[in-house]
MDTraj code that builds the backbone (N, CA, C; nanometers):
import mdtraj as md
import numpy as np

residues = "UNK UNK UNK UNK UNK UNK UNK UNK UNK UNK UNK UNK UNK UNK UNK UNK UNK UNK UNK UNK UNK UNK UNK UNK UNK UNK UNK UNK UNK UNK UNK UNK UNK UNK UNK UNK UNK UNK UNK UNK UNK UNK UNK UNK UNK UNK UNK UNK UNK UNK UNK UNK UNK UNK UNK UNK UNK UNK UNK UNK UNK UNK UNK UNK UNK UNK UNK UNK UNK UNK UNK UNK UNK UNK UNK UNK UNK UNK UNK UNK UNK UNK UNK UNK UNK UNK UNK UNK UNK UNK UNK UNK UNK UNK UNK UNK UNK UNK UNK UNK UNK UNK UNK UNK UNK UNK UNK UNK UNK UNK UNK UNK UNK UNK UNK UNK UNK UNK UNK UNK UNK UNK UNK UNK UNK UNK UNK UNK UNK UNK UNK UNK UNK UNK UNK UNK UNK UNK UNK UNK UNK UNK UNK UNK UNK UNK UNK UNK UNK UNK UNK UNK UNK UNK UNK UNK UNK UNK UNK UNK UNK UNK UNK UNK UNK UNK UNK UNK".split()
xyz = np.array([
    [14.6651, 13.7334, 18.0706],
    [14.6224, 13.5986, 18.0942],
    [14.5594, 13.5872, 18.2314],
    [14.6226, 13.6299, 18.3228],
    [14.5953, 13.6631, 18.4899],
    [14.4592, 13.6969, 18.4510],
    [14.4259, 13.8122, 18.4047],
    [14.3101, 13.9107, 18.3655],
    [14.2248, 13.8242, 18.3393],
    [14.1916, 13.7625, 18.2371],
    [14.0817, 13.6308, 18.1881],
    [14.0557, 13.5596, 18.2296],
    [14.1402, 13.4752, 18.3095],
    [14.1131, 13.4114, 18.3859],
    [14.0096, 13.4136, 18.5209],
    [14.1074, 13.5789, 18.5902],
    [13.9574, 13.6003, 18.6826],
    [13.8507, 13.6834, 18.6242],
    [13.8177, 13.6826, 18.4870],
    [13.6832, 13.7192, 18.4696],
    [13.5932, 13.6092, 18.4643],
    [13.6894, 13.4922, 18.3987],
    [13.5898, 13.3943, 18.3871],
    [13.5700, 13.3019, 18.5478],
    [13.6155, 13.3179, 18.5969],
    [13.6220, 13.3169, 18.7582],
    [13.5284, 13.3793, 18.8210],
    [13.4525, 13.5487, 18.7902],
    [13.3676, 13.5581, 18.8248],
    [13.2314, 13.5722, 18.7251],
    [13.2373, 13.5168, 18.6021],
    [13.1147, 13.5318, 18.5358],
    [13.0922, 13.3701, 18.6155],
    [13.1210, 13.2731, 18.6057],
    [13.1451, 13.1650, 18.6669],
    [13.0621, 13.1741, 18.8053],
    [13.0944, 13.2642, 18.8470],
    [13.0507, 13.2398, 19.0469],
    [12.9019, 13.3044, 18.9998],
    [12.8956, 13.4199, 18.8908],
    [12.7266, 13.4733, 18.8995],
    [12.6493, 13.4220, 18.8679],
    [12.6842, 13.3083, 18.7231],
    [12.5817, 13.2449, 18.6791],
    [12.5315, 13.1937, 18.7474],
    [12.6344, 13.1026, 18.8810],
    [12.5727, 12.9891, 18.9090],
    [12.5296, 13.0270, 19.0876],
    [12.3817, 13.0309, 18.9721],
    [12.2718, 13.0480, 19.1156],
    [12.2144, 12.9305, 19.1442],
    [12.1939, 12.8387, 19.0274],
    [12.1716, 12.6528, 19.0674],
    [12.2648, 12.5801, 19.0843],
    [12.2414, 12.4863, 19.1964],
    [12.3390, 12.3995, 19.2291],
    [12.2284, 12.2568, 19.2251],
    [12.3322, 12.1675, 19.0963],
    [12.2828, 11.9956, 19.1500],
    [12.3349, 11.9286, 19.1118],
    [12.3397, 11.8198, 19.1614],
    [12.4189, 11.7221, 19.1971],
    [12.3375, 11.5509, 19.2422],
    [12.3840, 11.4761, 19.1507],
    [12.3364, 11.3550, 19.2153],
    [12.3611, 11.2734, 19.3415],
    [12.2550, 11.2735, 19.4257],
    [12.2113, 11.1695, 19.5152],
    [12.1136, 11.1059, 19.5023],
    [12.1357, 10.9840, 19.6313],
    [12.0811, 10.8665, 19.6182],
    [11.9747, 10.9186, 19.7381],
    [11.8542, 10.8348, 19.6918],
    [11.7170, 10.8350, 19.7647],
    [11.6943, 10.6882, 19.8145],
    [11.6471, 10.6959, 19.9581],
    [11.5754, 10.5550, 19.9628],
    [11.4005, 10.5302, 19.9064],
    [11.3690, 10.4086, 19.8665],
    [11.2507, 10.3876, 19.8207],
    [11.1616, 10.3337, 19.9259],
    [11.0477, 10.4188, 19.9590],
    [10.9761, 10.3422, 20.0874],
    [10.8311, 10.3390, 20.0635],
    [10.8269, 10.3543, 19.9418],
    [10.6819, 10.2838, 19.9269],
    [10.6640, 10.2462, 19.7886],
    [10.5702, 10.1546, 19.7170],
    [10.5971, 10.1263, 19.5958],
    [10.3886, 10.1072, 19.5484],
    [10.3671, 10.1540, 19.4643],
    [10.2091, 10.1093, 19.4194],
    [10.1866, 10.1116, 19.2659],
    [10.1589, 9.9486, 19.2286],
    [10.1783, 9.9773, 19.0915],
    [10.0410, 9.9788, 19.0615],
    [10.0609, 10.0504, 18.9383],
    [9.9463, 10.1138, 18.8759],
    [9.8877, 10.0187, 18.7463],
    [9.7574, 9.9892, 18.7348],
    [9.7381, 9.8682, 18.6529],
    [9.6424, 9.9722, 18.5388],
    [9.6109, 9.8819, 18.4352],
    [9.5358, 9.9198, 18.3118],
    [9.4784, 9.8014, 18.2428],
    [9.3613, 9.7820, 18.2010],
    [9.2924, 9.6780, 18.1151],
    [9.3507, 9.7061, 17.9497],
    [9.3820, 9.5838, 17.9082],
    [9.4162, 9.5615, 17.7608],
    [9.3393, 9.4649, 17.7335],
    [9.2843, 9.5497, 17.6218],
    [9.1974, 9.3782, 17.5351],
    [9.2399, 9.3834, 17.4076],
    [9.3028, 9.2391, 17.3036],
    [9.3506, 9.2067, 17.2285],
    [9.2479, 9.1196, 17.1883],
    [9.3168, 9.1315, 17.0255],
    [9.1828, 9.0416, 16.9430],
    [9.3209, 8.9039, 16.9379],
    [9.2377, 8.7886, 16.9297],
    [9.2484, 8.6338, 16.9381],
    [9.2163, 8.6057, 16.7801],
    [9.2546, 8.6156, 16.7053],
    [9.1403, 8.5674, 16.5573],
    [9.1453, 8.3944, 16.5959],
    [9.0210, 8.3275, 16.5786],
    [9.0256, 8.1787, 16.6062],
    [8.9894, 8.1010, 16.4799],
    [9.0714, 8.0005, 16.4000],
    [8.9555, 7.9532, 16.3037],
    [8.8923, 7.8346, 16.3476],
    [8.7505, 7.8186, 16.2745],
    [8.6794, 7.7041, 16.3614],
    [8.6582, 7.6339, 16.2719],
    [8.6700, 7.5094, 16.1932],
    [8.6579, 7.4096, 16.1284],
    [8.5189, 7.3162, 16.1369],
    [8.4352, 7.2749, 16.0503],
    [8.3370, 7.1925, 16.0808],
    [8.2906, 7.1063, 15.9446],
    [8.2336, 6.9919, 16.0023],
    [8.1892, 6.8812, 15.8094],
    [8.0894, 6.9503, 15.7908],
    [8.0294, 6.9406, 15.6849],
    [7.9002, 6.9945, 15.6587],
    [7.8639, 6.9076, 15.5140],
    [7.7356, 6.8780, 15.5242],
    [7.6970, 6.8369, 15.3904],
    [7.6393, 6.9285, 15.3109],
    [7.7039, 6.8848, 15.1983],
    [7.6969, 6.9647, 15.0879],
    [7.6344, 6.9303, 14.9521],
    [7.5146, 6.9312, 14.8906],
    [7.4290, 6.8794, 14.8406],
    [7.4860, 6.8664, 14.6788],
    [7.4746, 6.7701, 14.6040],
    [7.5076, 6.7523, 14.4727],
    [7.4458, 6.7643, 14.3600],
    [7.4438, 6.8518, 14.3000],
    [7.3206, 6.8892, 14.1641],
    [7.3263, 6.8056, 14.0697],
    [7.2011, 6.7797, 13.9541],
    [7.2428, 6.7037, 13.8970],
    [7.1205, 6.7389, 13.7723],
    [7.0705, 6.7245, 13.6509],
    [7.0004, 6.7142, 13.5657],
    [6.9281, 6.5584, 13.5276],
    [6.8172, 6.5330, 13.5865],
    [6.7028, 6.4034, 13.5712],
    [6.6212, 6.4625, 13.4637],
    [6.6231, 6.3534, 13.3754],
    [6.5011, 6.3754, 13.2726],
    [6.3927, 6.3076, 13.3465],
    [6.2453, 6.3992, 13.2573],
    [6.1441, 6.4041, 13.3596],
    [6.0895, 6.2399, 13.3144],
    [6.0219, 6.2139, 13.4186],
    [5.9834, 6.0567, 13.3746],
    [5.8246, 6.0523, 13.3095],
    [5.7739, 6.1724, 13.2720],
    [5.6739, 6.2030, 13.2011],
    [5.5337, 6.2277, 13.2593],
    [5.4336, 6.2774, 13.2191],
    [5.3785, 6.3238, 13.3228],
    [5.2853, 6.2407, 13.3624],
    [5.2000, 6.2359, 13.4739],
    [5.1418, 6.1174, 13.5042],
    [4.9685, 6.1418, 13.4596],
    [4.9289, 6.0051, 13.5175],
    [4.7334, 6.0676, 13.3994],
    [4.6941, 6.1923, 13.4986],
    [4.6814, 6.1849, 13.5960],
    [4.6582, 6.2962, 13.6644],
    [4.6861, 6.4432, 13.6144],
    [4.8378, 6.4545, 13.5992],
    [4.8505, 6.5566, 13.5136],
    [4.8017, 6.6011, 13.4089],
    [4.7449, 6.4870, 13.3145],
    [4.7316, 6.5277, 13.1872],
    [4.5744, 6.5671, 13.1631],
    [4.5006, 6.4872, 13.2681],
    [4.3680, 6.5174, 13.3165],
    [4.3294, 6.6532, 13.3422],
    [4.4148, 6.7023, 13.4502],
    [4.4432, 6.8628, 13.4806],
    [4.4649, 6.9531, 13.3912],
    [4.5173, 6.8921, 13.2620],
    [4.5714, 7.0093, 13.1890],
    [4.4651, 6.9884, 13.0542],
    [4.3820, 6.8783, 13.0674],
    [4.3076, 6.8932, 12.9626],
    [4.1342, 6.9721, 13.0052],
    [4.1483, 6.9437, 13.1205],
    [4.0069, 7.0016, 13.1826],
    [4.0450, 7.1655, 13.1591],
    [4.1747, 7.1831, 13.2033],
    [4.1990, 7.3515, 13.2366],
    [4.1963, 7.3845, 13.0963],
    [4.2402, 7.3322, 12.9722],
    [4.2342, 7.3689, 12.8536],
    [4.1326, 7.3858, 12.7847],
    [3.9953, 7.2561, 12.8176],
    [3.8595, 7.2599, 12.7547],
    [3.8234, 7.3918, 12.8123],
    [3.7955, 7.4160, 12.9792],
    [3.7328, 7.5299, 13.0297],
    [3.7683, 7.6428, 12.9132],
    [3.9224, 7.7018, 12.9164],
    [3.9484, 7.8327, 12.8805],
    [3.8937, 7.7706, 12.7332],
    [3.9467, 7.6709, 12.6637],
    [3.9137, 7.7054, 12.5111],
    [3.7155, 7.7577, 12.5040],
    [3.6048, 7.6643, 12.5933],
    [3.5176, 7.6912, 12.5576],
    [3.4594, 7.8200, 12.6180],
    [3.5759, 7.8641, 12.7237],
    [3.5030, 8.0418, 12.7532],
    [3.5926, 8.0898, 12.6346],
    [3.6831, 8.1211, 12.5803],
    [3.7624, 8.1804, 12.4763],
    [3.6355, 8.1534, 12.3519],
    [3.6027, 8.0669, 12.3293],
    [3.5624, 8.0631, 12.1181],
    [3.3946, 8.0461, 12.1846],
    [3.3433, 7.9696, 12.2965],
    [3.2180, 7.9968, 12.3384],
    [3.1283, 7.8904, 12.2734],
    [3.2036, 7.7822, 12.2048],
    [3.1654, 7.6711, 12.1318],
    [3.2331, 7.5685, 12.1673],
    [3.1873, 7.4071, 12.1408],
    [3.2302, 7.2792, 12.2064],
    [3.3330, 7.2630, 12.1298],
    [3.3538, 7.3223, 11.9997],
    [3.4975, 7.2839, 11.9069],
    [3.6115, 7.3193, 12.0048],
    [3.5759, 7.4563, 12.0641],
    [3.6873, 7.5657, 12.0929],
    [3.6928, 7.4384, 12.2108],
    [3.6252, 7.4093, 12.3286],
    [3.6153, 7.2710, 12.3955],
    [3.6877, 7.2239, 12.4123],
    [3.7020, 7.1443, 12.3257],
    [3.7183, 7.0270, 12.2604],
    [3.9244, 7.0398, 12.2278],
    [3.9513, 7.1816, 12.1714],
    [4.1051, 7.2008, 12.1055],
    [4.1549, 7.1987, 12.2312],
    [4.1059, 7.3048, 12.2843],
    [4.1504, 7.3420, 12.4496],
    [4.1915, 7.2436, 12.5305],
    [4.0753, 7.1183, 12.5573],
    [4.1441, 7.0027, 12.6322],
    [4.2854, 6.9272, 12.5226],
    [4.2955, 6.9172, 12.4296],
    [4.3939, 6.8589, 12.3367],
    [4.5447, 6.9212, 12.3828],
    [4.5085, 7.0670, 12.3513],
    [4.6535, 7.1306, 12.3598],
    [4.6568, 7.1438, 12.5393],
    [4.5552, 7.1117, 12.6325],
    [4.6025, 7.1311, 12.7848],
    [4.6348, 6.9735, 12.8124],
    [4.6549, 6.8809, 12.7808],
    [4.6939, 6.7315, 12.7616],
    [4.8265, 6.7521, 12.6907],
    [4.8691, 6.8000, 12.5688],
    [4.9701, 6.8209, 12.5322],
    [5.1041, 6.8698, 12.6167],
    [5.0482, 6.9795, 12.6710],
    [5.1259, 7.0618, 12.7226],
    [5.1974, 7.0456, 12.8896],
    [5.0701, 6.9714, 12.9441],
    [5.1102, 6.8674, 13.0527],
    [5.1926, 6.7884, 13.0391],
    [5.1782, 6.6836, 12.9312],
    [5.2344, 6.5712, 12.8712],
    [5.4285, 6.6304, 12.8825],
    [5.3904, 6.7132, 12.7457],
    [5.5333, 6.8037, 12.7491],
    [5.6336, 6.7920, 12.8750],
    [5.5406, 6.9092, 12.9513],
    [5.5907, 6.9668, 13.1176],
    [5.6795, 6.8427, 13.1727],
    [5.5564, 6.7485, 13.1542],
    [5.6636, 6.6043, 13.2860],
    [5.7883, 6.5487, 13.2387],
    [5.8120, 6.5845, 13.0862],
    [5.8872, 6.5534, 12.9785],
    [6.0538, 6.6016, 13.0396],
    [6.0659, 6.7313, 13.0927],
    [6.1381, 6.7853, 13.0856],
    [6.2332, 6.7588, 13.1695],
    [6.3883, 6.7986, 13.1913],
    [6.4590, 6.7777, 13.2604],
    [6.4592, 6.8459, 13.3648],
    [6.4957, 6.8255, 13.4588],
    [6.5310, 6.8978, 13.5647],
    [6.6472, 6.8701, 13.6710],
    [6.6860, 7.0069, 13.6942],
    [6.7919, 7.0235, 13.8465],
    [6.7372, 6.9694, 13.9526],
    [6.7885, 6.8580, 13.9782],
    [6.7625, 6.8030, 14.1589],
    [6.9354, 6.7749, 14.1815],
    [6.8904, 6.7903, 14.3652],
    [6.9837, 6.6890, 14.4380],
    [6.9759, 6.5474, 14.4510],
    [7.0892, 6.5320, 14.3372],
    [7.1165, 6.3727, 14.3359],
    [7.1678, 6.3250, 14.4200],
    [7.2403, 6.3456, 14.5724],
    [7.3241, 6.3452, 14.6289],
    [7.3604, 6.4271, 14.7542],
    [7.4481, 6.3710, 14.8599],
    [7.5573, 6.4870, 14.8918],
    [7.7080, 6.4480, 14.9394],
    [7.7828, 6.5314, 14.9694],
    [7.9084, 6.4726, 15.0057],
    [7.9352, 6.5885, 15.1298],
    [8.0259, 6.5137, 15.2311],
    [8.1028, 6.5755, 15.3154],
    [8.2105, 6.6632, 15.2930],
    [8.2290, 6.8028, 15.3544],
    [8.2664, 6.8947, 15.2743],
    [8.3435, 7.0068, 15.4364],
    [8.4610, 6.9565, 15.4041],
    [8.5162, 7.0630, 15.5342],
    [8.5262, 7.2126, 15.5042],
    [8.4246, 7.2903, 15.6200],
    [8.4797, 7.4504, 15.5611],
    [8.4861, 7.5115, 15.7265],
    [8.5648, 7.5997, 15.6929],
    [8.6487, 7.7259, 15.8289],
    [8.5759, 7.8316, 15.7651],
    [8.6093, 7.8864, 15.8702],
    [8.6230, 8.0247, 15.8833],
    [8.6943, 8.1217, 16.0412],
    [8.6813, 8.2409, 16.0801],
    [8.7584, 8.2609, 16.1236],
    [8.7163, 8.3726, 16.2008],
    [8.6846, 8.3537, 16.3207],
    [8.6224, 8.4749, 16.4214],
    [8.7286, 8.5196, 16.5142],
    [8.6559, 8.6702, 16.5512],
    [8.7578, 8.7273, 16.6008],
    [8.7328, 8.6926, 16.7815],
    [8.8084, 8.6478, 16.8874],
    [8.7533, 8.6857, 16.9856],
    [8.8286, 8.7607, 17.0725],
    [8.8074, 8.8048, 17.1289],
    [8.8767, 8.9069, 17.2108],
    [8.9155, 8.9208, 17.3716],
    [9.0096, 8.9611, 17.4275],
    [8.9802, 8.8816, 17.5714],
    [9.0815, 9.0187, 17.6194],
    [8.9957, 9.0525, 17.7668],
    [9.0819, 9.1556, 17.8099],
    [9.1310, 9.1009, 17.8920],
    [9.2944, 9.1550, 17.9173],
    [9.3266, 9.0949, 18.0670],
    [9.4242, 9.2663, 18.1380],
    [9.4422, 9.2587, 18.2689],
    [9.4702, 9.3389, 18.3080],
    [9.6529, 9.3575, 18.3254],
    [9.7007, 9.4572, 18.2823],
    [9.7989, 9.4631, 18.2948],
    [9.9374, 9.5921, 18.3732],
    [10.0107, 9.5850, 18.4170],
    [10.1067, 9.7141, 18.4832],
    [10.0861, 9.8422, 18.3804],
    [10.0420, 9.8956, 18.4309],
    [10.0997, 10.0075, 18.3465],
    [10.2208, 10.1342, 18.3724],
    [10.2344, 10.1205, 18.5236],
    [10.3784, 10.1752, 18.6047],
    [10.3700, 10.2038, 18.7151],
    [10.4704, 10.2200, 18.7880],
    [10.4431, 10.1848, 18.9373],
    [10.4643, 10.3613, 19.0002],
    [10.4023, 10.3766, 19.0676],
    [10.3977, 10.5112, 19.1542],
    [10.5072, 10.4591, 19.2852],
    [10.6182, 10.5494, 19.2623],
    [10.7129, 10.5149, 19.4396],
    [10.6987, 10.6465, 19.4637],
    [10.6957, 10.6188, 19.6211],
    [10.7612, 10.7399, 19.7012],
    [10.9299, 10.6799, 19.7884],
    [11.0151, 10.7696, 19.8091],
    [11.1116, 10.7861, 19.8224],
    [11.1692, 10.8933, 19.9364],
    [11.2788, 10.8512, 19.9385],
    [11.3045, 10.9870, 20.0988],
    [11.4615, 11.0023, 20.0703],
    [11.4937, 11.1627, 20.0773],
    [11.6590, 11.1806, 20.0962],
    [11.6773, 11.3176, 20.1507],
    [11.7504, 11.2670, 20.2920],
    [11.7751, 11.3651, 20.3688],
    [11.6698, 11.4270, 20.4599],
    [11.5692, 11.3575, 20.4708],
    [11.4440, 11.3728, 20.5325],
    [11.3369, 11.4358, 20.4693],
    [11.3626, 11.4941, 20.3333],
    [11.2518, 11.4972, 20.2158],
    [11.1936, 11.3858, 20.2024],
    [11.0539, 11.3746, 20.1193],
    [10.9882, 11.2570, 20.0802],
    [10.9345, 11.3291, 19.9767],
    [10.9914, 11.2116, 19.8244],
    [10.8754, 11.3029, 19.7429],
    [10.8417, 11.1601, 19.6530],
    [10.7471, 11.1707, 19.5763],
    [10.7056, 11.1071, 19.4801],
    [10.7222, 11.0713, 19.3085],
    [10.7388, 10.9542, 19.2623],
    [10.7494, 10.9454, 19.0847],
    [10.6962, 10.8679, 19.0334],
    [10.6875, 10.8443, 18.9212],
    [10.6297, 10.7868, 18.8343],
    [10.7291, 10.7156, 18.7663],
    [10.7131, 10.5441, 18.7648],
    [10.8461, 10.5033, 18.6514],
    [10.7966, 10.3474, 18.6026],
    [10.8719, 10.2868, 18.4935],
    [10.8522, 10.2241, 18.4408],
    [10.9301, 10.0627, 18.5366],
    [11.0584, 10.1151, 18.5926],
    [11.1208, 10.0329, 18.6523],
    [11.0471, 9.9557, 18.7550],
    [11.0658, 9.8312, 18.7592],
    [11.0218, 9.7620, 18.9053],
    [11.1370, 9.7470, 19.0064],
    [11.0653, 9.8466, 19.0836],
    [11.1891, 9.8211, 19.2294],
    [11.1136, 9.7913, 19.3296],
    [11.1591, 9.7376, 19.4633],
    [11.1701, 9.7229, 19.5632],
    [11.1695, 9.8224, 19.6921],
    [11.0980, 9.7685, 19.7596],
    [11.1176, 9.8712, 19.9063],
    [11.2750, 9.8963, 19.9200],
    [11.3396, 9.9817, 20.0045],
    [11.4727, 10.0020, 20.0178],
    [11.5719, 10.0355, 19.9915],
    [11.4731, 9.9401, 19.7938],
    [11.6156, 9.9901, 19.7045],
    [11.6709, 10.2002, 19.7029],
    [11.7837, 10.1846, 19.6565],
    [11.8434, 10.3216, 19.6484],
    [11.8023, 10.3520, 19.4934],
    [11.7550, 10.4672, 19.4682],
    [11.8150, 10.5331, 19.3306],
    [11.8062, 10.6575, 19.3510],
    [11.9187, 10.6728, 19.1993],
    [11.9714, 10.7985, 19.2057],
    [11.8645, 10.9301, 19.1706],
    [11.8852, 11.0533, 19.2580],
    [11.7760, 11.1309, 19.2488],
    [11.8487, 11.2574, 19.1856],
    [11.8031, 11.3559, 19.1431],
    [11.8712, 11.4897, 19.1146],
    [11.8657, 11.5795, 19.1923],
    [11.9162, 11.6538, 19.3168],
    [11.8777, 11.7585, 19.4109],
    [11.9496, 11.8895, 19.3153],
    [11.8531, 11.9900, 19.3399],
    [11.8756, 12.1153, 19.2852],
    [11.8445, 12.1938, 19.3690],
    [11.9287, 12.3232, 19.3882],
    [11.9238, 12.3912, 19.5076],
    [11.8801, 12.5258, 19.3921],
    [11.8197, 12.5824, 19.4067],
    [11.8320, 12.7462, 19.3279],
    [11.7909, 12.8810, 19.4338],
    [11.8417, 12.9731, 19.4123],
    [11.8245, 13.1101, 19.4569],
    [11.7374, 13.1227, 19.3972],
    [11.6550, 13.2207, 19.5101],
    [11.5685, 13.3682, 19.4670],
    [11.5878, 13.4738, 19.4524],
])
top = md.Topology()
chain = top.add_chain()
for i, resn in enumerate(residues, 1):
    res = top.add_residue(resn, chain, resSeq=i)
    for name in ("N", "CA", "C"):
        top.add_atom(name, md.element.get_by_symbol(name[0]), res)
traj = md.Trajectory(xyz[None], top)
């Protein structure tokens, strides 16, 4: 038992070529370190708008003008087509007809409109600047060294540091 004991007594003393141990550091300088973030805002924007109302009007028929137009355009082609005053003659009939017809017909208009709320929804975006971690330097025992951390401290404050001593 004696025996084991001091072996592990001296495997014990060889391993240990590092030595550490916690102490405390003072903090004597502090610089925080910043970074730009830009985030999207989605905004929706609301507005009236008029909005037009469809509707089907029967035609109120066509007027003499029209029918004038459509009988001249009909005589022309019928008497270049047959090359005779008959052909003439049909041509203005069925281009009067067909006018006549045309004004006849119904049609899609805006009868109207009504007020009509619509959104939608843009993105805007806005950077603002923010910590991203503070760089301290620190001193223990008349070392000074430097870190990187997330914590906000103070000039003065103490924290705990790790000193490690190792052989060569």
């Amino acid at each position: 038992m004696k025996r084991s004991l001091s072996t592990v007594a001296a495997v014990a003393l060889m391993a240990t070529s590092a030595s550490a141990e916690t102490r405390y550091a003072t903090i004597t300088h502090i610089q925080p370190n910043y970074q730009e973030v830009t985030s999207n805002q989605p905004v929706k924007i609301c507005s009236d708008v008029e909005v037009p109302i469809y509707g089907n009007v029967q035609g109120g028929g066509a007027s003499g003008g029209d029918v004038l137009t459509g009988m001249i355009i009909g005589g022309l082609l019928g008497k270049g087509a047959t090359g005779k005053d008959n052909g003439a003659a049909a041509g203005a009939v069925i281009g009067g007809i067909i006018a006549a017809d045309k004004g006849n017909q119904s049609q899609r208009v805006i009868t109207g409109y009504k007020i009509e709320r619509q959104c939608r929804q843009e993105n805007r975006y806005t950077t603002t600047t923010q910590i991203k971690n503070y760089r301290i330097t620190y001193q223990w025992d008349g070392i000074s060294a430097r870190s990187y951390t997330y914590n906000k401290y103070n000039v003065g404050d103490r924290i705990p540091v790790s000193v490690s001593i190792v052989a060569q």
